[in-house]
C-alpha positions in Angstrom: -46.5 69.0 -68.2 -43.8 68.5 -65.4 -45.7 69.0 -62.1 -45.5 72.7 -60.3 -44.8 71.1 -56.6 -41.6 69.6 -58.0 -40.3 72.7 -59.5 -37.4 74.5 -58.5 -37.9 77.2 -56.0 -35.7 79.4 -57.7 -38.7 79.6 -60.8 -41.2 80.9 -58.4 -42.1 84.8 -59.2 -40.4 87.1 -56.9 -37.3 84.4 -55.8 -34.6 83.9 -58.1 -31.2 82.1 -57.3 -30.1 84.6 -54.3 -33.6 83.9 -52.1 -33.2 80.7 -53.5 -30.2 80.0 -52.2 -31.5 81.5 -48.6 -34.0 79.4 -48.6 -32.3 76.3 -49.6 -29.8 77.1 -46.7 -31.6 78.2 -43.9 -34.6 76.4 -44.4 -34.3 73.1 -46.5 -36.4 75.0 -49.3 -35.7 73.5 -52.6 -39.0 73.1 -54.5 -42.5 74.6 -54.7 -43.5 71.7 -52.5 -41.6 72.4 -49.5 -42.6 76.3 -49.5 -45.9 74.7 -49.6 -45.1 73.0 -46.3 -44.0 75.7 -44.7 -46.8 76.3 -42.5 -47.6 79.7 -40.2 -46.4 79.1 -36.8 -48.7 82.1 -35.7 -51.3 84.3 -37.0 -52.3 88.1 -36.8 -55.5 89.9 -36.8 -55.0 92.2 -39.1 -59.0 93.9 -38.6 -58.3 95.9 -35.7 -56.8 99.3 -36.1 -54.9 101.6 -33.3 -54.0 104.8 -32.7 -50.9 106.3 -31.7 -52.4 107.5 -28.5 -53.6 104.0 -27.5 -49.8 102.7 -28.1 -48.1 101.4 -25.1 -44.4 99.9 -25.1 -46.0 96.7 -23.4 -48.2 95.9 -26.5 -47.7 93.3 -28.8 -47.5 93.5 -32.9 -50.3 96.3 -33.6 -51.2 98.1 -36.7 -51.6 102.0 -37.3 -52.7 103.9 -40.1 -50.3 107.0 -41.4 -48.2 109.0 -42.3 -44.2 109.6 -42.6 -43.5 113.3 -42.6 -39.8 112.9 -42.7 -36.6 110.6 -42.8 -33.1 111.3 -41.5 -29.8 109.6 -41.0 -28.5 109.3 -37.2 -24.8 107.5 -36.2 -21.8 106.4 -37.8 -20.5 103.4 -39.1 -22.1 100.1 -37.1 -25.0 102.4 -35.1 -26.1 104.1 -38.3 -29.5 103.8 -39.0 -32.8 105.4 -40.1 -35.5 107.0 -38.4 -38.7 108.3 -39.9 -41.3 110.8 -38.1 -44.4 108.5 -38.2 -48.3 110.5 -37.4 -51.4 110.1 -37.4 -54.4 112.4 -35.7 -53.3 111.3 -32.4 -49.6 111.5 -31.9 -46.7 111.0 -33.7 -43.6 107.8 -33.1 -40.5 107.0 -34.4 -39.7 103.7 -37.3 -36.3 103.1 -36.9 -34.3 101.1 -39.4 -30.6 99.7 -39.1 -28.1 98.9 -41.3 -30.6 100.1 -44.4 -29.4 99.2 -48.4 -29.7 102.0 -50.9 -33.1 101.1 -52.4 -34.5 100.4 -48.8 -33.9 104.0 -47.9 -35.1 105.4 -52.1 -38.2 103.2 -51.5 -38.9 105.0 -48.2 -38.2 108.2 -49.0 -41.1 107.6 -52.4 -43.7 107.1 -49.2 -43.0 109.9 -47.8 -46.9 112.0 -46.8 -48.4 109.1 -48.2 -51.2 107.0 -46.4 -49.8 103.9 -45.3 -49.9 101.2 -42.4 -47.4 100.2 -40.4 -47.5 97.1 -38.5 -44.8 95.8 -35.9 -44.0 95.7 -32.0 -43.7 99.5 -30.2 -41.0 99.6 -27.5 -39.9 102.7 -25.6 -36.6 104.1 -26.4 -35.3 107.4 -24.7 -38.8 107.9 -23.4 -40.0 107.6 -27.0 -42.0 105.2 -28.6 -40.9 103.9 -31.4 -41.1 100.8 -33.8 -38.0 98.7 -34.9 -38.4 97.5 -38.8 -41.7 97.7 -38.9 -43.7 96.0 -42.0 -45.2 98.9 -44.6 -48.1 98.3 -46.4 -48.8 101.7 -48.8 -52.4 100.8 -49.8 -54.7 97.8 -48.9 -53.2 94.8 -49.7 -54.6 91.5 -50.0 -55.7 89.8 -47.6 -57.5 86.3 -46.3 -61.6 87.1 -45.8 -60.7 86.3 -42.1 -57.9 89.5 -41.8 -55.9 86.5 -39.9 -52.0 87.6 -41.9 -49.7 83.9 -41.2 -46.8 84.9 -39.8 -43.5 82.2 -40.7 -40.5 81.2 -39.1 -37.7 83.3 -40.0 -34.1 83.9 -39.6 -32.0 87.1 -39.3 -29.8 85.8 -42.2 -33.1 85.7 -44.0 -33.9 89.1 -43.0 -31.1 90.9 -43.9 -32.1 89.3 -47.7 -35.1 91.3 -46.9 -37.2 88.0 -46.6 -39.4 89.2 -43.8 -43.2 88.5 -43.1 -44.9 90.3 -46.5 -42.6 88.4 -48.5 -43.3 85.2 -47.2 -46.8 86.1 -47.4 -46.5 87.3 -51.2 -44.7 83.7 -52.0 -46.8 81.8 -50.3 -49.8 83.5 -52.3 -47.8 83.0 -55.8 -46.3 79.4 -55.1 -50.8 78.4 -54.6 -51.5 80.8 -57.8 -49.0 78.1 -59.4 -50.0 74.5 -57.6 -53.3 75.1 -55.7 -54.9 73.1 -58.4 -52.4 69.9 -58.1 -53.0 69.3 -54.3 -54.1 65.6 -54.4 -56.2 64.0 -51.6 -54.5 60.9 -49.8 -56.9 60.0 -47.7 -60.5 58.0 -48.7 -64.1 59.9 -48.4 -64.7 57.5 -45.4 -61.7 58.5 -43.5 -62.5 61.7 -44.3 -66.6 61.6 -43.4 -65.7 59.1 -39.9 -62.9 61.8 -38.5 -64.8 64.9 -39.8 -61.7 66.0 -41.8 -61.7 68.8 -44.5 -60.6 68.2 -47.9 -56.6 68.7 -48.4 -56.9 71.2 -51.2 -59.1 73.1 -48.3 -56.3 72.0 -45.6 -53.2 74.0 -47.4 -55.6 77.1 -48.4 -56.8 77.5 -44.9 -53.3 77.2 -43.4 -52.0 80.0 -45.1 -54.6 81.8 -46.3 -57.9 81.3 -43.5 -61.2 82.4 -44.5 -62.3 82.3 -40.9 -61.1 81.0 -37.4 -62.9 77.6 -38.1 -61.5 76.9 -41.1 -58.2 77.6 -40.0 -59.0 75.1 -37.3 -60.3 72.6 -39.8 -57.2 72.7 -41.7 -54.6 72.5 -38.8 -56.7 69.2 -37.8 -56.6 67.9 -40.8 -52.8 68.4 -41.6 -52.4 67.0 -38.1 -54.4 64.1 -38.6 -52.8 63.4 -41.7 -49.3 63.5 -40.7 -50.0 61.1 -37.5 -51.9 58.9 -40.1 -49.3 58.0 -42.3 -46.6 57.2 -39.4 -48.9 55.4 -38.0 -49.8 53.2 -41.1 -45.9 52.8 -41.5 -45.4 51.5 -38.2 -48.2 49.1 -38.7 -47.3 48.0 -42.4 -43.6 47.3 -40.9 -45.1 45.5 -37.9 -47.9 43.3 -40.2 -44.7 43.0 -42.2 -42.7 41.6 -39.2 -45.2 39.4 -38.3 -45.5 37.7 -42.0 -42.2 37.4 -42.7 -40.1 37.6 -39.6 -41.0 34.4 -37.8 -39.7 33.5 -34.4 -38.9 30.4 -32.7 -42.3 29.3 -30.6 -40.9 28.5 -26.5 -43.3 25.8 -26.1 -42.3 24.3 -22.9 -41.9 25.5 -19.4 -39.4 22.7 -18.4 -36.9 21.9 -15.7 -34.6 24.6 -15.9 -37.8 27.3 -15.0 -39.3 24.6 -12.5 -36.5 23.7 -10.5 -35.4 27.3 -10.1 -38.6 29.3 -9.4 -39.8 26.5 -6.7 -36.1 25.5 -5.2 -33.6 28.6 -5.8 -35.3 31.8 -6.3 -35.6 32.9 -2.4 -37.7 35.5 -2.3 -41.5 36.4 -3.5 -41.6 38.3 -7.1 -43.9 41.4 -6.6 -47.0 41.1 -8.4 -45.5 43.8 -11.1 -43.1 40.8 -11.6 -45.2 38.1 -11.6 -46.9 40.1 -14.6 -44.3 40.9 -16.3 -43.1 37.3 -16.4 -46.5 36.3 -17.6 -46.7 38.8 -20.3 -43.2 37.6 -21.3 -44.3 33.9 -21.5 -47.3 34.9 -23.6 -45.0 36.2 -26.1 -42.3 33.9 -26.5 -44.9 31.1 -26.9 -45.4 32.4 -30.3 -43.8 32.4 -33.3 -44.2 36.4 -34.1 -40.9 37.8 -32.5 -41.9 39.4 -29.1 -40.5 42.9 -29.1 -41.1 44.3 -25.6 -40.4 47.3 -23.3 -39.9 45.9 -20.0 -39.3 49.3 -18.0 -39.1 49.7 -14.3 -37.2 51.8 -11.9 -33.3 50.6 -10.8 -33.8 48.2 -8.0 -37.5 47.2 -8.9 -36.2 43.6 -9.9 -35.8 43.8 -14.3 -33.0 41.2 -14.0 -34.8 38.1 -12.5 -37.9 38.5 -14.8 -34.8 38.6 -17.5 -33.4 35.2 -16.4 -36.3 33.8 -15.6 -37.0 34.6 -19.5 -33.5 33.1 -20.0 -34.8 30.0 -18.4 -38.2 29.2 -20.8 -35.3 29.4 -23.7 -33.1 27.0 -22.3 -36.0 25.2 -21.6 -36.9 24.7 -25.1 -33.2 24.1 -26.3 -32.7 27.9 -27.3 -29.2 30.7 -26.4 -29.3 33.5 -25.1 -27.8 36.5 -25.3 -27.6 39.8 -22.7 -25.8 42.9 -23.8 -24.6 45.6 -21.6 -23.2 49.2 -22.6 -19.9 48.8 -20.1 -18.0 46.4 -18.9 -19.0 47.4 -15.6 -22.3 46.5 -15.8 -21.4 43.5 -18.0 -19.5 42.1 -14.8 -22.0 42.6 -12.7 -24.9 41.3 -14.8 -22.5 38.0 -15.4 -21.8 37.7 -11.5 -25.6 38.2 -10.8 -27.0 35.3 -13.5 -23.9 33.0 -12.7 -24.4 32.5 -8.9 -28.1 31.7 -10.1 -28.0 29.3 -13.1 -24.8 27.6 -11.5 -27.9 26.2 -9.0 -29.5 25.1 -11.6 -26.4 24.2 -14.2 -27.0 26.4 -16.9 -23.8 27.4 -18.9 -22.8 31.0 -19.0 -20.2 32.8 -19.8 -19.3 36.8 -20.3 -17.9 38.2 -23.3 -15.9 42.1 -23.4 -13.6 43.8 -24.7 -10.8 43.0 -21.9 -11.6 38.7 -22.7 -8.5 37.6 -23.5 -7.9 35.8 -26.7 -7.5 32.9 -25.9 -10.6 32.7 -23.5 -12.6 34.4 -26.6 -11.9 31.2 -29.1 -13.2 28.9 -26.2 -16.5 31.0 -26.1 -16.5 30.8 -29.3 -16.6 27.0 -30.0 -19.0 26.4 -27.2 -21.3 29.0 -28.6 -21.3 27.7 -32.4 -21.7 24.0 -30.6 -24.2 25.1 -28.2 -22.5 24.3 -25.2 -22.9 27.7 -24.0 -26.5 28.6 -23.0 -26.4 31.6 -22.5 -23.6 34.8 -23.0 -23.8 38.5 -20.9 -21.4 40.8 -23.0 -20.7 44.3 -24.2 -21.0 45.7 -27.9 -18.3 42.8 -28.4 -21.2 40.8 -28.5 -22.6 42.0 -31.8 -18.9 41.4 -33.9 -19.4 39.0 -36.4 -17.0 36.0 -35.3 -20.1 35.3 -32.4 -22.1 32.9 -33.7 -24.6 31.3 -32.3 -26.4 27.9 -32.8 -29.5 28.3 -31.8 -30.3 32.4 -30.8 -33.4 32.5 -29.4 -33.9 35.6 -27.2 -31.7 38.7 -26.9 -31.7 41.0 -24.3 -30.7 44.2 -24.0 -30.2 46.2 -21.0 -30.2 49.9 -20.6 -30.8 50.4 -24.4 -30.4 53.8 -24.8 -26.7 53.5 -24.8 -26.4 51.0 -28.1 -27.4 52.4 -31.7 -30.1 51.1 -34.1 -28.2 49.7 -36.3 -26.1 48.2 -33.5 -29.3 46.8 -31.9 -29.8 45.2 -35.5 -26.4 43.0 -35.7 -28.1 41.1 -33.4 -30.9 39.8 -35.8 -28.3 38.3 -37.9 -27.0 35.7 -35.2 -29.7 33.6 -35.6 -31.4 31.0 -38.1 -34.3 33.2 -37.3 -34.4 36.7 -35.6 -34.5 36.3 -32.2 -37.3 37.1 -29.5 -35.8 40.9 -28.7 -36.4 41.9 -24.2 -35.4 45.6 -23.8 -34.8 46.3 -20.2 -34.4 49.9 -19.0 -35.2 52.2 -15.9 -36.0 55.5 -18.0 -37.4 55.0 -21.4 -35.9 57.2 -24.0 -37.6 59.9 -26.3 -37.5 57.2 -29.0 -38.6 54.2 -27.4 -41.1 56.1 -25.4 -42.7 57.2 -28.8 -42.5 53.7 -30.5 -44.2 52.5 -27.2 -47.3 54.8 -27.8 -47.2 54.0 -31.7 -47.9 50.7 -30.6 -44.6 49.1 -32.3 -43.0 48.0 -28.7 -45.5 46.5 -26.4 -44.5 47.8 -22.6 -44.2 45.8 -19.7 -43.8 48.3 -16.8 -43.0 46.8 -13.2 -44.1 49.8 -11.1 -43.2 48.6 -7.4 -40.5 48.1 -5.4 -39.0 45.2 -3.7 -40.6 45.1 -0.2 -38.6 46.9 1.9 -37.5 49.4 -0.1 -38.2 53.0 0.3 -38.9 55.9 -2.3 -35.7 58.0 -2.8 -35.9 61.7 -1.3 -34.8 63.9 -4.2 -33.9 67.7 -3.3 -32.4 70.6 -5.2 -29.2 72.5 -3.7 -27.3 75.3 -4.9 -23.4 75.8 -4.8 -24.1 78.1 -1.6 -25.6 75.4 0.3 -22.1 73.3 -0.1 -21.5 73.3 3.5 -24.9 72.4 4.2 -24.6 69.7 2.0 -21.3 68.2 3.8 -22.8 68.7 6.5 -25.2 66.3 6.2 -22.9 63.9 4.2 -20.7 63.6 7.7 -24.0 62.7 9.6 -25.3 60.3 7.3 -21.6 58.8 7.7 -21.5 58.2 11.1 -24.8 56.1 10.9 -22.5 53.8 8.9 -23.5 55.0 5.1 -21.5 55.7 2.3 -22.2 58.6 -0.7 -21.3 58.8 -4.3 -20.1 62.0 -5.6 -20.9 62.3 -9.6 -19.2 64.5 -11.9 -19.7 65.5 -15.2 -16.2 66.0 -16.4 -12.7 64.3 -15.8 -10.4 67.6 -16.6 -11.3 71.1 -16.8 -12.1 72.1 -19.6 -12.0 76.2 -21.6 -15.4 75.9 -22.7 -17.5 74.3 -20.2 -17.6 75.7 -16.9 -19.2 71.9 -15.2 -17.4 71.1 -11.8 -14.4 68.7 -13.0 -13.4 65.3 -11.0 -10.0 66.6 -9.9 -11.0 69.6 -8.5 -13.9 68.0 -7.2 -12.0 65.2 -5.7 -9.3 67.5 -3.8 -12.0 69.3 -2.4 -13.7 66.6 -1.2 -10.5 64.7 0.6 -9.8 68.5 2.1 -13.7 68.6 3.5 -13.5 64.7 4.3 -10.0 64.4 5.4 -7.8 61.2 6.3 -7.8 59.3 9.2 -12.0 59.8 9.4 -12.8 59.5 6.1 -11.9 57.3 3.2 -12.3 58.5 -0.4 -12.3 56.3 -3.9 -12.3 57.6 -6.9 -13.8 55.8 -10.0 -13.3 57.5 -13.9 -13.7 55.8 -17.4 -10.0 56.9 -18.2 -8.8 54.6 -15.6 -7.4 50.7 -16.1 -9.9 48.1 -15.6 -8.0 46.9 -12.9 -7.4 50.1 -11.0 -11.3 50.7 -11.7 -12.0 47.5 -10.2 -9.9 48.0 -7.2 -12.0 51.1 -6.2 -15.1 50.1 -6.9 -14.6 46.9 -4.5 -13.0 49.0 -1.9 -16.3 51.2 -1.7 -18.1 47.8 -1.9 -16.6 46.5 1.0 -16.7 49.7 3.0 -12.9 50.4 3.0 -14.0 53.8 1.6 -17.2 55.9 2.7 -16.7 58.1 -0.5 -17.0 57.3 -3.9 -16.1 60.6 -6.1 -16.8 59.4 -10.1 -18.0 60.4 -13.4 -20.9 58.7 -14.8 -19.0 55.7 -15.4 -21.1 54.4 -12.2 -24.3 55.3 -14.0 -25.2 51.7 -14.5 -23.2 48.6 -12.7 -22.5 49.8 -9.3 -24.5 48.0 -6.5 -23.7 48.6 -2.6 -26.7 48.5 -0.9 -25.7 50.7 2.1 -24.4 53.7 0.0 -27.7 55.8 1.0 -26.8 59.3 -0.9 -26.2 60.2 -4.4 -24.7 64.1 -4.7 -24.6 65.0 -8.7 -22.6 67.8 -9.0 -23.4 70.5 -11.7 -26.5 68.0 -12.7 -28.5 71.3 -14.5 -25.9 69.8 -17.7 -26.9 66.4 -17.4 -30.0 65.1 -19.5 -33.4 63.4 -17.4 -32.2 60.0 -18.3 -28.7 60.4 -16.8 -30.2 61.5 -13.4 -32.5 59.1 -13.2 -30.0 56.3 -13.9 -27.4 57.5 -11.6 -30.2 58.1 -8.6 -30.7 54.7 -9.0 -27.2 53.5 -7.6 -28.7 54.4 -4.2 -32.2 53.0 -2.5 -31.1 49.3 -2.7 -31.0 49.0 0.9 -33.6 49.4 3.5 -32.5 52.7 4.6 -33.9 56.0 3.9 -31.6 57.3 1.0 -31.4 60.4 -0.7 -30.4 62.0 -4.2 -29.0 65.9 -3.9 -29.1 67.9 -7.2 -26.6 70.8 -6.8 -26.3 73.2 -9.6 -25.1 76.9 -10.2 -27.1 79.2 -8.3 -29.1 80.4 -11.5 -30.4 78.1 -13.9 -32.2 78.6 -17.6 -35.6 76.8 -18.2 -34.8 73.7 -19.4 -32.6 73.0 -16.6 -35.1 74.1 -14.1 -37.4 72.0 -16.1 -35.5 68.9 -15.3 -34.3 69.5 -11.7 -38.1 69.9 -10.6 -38.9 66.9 -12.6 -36.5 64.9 -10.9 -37.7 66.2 -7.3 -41.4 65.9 -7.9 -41.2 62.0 -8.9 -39.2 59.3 -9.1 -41.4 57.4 -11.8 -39.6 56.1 -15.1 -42.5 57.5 -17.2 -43.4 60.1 -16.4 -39.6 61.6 -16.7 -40.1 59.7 -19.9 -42.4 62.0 -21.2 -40.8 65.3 -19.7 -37.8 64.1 -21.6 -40.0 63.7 -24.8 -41.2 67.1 -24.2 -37.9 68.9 -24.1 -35.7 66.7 -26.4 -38.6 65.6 -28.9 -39.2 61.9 -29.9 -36.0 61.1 -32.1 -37.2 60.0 -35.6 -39.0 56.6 -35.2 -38.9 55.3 -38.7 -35.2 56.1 -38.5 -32.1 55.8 -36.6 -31.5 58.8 -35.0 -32.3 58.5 -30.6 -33.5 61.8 -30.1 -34.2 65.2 -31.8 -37.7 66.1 -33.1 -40.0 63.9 -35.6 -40.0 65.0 -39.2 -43.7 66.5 -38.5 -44.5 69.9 -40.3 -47.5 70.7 -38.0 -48.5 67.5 -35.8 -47.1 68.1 -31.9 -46.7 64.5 -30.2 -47.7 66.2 -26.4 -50.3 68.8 -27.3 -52.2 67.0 -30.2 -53.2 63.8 -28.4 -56.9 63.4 -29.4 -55.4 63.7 -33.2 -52.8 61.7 -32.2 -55.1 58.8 -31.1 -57.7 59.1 -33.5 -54.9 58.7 -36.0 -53.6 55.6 -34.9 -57.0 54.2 -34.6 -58.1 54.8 -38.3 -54.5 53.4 -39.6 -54.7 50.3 -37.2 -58.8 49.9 -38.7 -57.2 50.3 -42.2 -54.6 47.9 -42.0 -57.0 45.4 -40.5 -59.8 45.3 -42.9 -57.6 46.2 -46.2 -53.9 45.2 -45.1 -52.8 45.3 -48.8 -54.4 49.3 -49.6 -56.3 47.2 -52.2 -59.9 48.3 -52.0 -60.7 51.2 -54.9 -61.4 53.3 -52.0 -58.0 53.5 -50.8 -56.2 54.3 -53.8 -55.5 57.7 -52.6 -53.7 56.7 -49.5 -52.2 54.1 -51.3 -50.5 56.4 -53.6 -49.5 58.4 -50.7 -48.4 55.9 -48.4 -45.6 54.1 -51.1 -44.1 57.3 -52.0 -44.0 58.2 -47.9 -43.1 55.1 -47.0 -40.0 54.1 -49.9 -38.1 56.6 -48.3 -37.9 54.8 -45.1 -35.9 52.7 -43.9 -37.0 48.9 -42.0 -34.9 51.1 -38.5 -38.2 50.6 -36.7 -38.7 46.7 -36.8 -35.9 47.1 -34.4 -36.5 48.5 -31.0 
């Protein structure tokens, strides 16, 4: 006998092909198994009983037991709708119902001075109290022993399909008539006993169908638990996987190249967040498992020199390099940065783009495949398949967020061996923060500044504080500083009201005018060279304006440009911000990021302005950023969007969370293979979860 959970949802009782269809298209519902899944997002006491008198318009869903004395048409056309006289002993309200089919108002009119209960939200229309669509019950129905009623995520498509809350209640009861008895447990009695988990047969009753508060508990834990636990074994299969059959190259030797340039050229004492990092690094690369690493730390807090002096152990021990930028801005100025140091120490490097000419290309091309080159800083040019290395030994890649999975994953393929992999970035996003707490990146966070630097002063200003704001623009001027000016569009545009550059940019030359003031202006539209030009003016302090887009996000550097204005920033995301505050605070002046938006803002945006004026730490907006964007699938490629999880909540279910990865990190340590009779069950589980994933997560 085919199993039930695999059978079209259309063969469940009371569906056919039009619900079907519904739920195929508005909630990826196509067999028995995913209805199953479908869990209650809430639940309802259904015990407690009201009267009409106790009924207030600021109460939530209530019951009331009945009677309709009488139904009548009111309107025309679009504002037609039903209204029934509703009574008890108490009082009497009004059930209103709108755009009503034939057999809605038939099936109505046949419960007309009969005892029912009604059940939905009272508001106050008219000075009447009233109830919009309210669910009808006309005798007792059944119920869970608890009188806790599940109550699902819907859709007003679905609704008007009359799939509202008693119908999702009556499938769920008939789709576990049908496969209650085929719910397999996939986790061993020991997990089970050591975590103090119900049994999963017990888990999917309880979810829909409680028998009391604690076993409702018991199952949400134990759904939870289950779908933390078998991520978590997937991320540490891949990783044991890794490790077994994804050998590195060993960096043995701390030779001359590291020697000569940390006691003779460096200049300047690493903080002890860098001397860390550097030693964690070492560690890593001095074995032949491929170090995968997080090294996260706020613009300015020195990433760059722990990554060359990473550079440096690889050339030590005969190994390339590689660093990979998202623009050619940064690019340039990552290649200008690492030349001026390993041309001290004579390390070959060279910078790869999109704007190399041909001819220069070929060169770098020979000296890489001979290994004359030691090391190469380039943009996504770097990951086309005429650059081949010699001898790849570490790859770098900075501000990672901007380059794809399966980008990041050309770069295994340049080696003899995958390469040691050094992600460098200021603000961690959704997905790497996630594979960071799964344990699958280990982070190296440098969490001070250079000495001499000072925290950044963020503040929050509305379009009526404009003058205010230019205001103190002009002041900060005339102690000699300069400001950049970020916009989030270059032309206006029909559908988006953001502050656009040209606009932005008159404005700005009519409140900063000519002979005082000098503005640049800097756009991704522009020629390299013209881009160039501007951005070296405003480097040199030809210009105390730069107006831009966020083309200056990453691979701008002037230390004494002290203020960062981000026009409209309620429509950028945390990351953004926090990357373009960076571009000011490299200097030892007091500097300062202003966050103007529209005068009123909706939650989210509030959410991340405050964030962004409360702290200036890389994490922590890290995990606000998880919070309102979700994790982006980890096993997968997508960056950002919420985790495939039915129940589980990354933020609010920690203790699961943690106790999850514990037992798969115990399990794949004492029984790697899933071999022991006792594991069987997860065993099972885990190949069918895990064939249809994909190998995105051995790559960071």
């Amino acid at each position: 006998m085919k199993n039930p959970l695999l059978l079209s949802i259309e063969y469940l009782k009371g569906v056919g092909p039009q619900r079907a269809e519904i739920l195929r298209s508005e909630f990826g519902i196509f067999r028995f198994r995913d209805l199953l899944y479908h869990f209650p997002f809430r639940y309802v006491d259904r015990t407690k009983f009201y009267t009409i008198s106790e009924v207030t318009s600021t109460a939530t869903e209530i019951q009331i037991k009945g009677k309709i004395t009488s139904l009548r048409e009111v309107g025309e056309g679009r504002k037609k709708r039903l209204v029934g006289n509703f009574i008890d002993d108490t009082g009497e309200v009004e059930l209103v119902w709108f755009r009503t089919t034939k057999w809605q108002v038939e099936k109505f009119r046949s419960l007309i001075q009969k005892s029912i209960t009604i059940y939905g939200k009272p508001n106050l229309f008219n000075n009447k109290l009233s109830f919009t669509h309210p669910e009808i019950e006309e005798e007792s129905s059944e119920k869970s022993s608890s009188g806790l009623l599940p109550v699902y995520s819907n859709t007003e498509k679905a609704l008007k399909r009359g799939i509202n809350t008693r119908v999702w209640q009556k499938m769920q009861a008939e789709v576990w008539i049908q496969v209650g008895n085929y719910i397999k447990e996939n986790l061993s009695e020991e997990l089970c006993r050591k975590y103090g988990l119900t049994s999963r047969k017990a888990a999917f009753k309880n979810i829909h169908f409680p028998d009391s508060t604690e076993a409702l508990e018991a199952a949400r834990k134990r759904l939870k638990f289950e779908e933390f636990f078998f991520l978590h074994l997937s991320l540490q299969a891949q990783k044991a996987h890794g490790k077994r059959n994804f050998r590195s190259f060993a960096f043995t030797q701390i030779g001359n190249y590291f020697n000569d340039f940390y006691k003779n050229h460096l200049g300047f004492e690493l903080t002890n967040a860098q001397k860390r990092a550097v030693k964690e690094i070492r560690a890593d690369l001095g074995k032949e498992v491929q170090m995968n690493r997080l090294l996260q730390g706020d613009v300015g807090s020195g990433k760059t020199i722990v990554a060359f002096l990473s550079i440096l152990i690889a050339a030590d021990n005969g190994f390339q390099s590689l660093l990979m930028a998202p623009t050619e801005i940064l690019a340039q100025q990552h290649y200008n940065g690492l030349k001026e140091e390993a041309d001290k120490i004579g390390l070959n490097i060279a910078l790869l783009t999109g704007s190399t000419p041909k001819s220069a290309r070929k060169i770098i091309h020979e000296q890489l495949e001979s290994g004359e080159l030691d090391m190469l800083v380039g943009t996504h040019a770097l990951i086309e398949d005429k650059v081949q290395f010699k001898n790849l030994g570490l790859a770098i890649i900075d501000e990672q967020h901007r380059f794809g999975v399966a980008q990041r994953a050309k770069l295994w393929r340049k080696g003899k061996r995958p390469p040691h992999i050094l992600v460098m970035t200021a603000t961690p996003i959704p997905r790497t923060l996630a594979m960071t707490i799964y344990g699958d990146l280990d982070a190296t966070v440098i969490d001070e500044l250079p000495a001499g630097r000072k925290p950044i002063k963020t503040v929050h200003r509305k379009d009526k504080d404009r003058l205010v704001v230019f205001k103190f623009i002009k002041d900060e001027i005339q102690k000699g500083r300069q400001a950049y000016i970020v916009y989030p569009l270059i032309e206006e545009s029909d559908k988006m009201d953001y502050k656009d550059l040209m606009d932005g940019y008159e404005s700005i030359t009519r409140a900063f005018p000519l002979p005082e003031y000098a503005v640049s202006i800097v756009h991704g539209q522009m020629k390299p060279a013209d881009k160039e030009y501007e951005m070296q003016r405003f480097v040199k302090g030809e210009t105390q304006i730069m107006v831009a887009t966020t083309v200056i996000e990453v691979g701008v550097n002037v230390p004494n440009a002290s203020i960062m204005v981000i026009e409209s920033s309620e429509k950028f995301g945390l990351s953004q911000l926090h990357q373009l505050r960076g571009r000011v605070g490299r200097g030892a002046e007091q500097s300062y990021c202003i966050l103007m938006t529209a005068d009123k803002l909706n939650e989210v945006a509030f959410k991340r302005v405050s964030t962004m004026c409360e702290t200036n730490d890389g994490f922590r907006i890290a995990e606000v950023d998880l919070e309102l964007r979700g994790p982006g699938n980890v096993m997968g490629t997508q960056q950002s969007g919420l985790l495939d999880f039915k129940i589980a909540d990354l933020k609010a279910d920690k203790p699961i969370f943690l106790a999850a990865k514990n037992a798969a990190e115990w399990l794949i340590e004492t029984d790697p293979s899933l071999s022991h009779p006792s594991n069987q069950n997860i065993r099972a589980f885990f190949d069918a979860f895990h064939k249809k994933q994909l190998s995105w997560a051995l790559i960071s």
